[in-house]
C-alpha positions in Angstrom: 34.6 -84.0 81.2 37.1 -83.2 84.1 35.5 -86.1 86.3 35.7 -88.8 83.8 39.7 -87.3 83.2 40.1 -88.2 87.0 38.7 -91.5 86.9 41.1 -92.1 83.5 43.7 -91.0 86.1 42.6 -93.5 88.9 42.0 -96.4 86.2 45.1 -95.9 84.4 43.5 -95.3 80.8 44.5 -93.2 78.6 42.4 -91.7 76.4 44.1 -93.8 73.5 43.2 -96.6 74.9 39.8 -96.1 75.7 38.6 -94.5 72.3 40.3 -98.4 70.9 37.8 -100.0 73.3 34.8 -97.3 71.9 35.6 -98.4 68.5 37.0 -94.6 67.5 39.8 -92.8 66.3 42.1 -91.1 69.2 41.0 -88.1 67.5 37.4 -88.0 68.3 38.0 -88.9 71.7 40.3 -85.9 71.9 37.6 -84.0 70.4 35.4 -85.1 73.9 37.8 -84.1 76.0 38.6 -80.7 75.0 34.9 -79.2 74.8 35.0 -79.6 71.0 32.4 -81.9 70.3 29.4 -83.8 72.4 29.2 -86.9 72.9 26.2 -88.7 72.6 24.2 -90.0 75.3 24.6 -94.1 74.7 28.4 -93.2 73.8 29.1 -91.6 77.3 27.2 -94.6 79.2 29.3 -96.7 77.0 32.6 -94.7 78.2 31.5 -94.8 81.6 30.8 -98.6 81.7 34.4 -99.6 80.0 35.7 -97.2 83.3 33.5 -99.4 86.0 30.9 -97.0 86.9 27.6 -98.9 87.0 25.5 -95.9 85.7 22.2 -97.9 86.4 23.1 -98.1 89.7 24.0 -94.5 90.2 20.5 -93.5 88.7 19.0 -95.9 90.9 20.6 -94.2 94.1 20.0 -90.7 92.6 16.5 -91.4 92.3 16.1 -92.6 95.8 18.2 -89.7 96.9 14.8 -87.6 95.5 12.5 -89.8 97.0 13.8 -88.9 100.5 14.1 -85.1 99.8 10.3 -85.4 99.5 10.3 -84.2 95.7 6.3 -83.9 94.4 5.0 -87.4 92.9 5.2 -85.5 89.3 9.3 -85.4 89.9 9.4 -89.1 91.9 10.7 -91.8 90.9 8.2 -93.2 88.4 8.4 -90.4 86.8 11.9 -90.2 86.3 12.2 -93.6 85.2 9.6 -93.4 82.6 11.5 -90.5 81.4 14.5 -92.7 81.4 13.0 -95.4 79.2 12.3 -93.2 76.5 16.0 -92.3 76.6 16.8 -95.9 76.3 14.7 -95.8 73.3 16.6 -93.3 71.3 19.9 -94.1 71.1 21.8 -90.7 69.4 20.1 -88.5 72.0 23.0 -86.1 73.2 23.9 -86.0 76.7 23.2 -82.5 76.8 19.7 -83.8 76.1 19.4 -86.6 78.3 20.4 -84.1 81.3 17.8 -81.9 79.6 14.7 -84.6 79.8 15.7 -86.2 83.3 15.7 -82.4 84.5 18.9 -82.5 86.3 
């Protein structure tokens, strides 16, 4: 979790702070940051939101970044977002498995 570390650093919010706004004990959150335990999926777009990054959006321009490599139709963007939905479905999928199913 170095990169969401860095944008705590650039949004000014501690970890503290942003396990109050999750709803969890400081503890936990600790727990995420030092490799300890895995967050799940719809907690870590949750995180992400509360630290401005649209995470629809940067699927959305991921996926078209694929389009434009030319990736086979089975990989394209339908794909990928049918895949997606069935994430949305299941909310304590881990975020290891969410990587795991988009195929990243």
């Amino acid at each position: 979790m170095d990169g969401i570390k860095d944008l705590l650093v650039a949004s000014g919010v501690r970890q503290k702070d942003l396990a109050e706004k999750m709803g969890m004990k400081a503890s936990q959150m600790s727990l995420y940051f030092n490799g300890k335990s895995e967050m799940r999926a719809d907690r870590f777009v949750e995180l992400l939101e509360i630290l401005g990054v649209d995470v629809e959006a940067s699927i959305q321009n991921k996926l078209s970044e694929l389009d434009h490599k030319n990736i086979p139709s089975q990989c394209g963007t339908s794909h990928m977002l049918i895949k997606l939905d069935r994430v949305r479905g299941t909310a304590r999928k881990s975020l290891k498995d969410l990587i795991e199913l988009l195929g990243a």
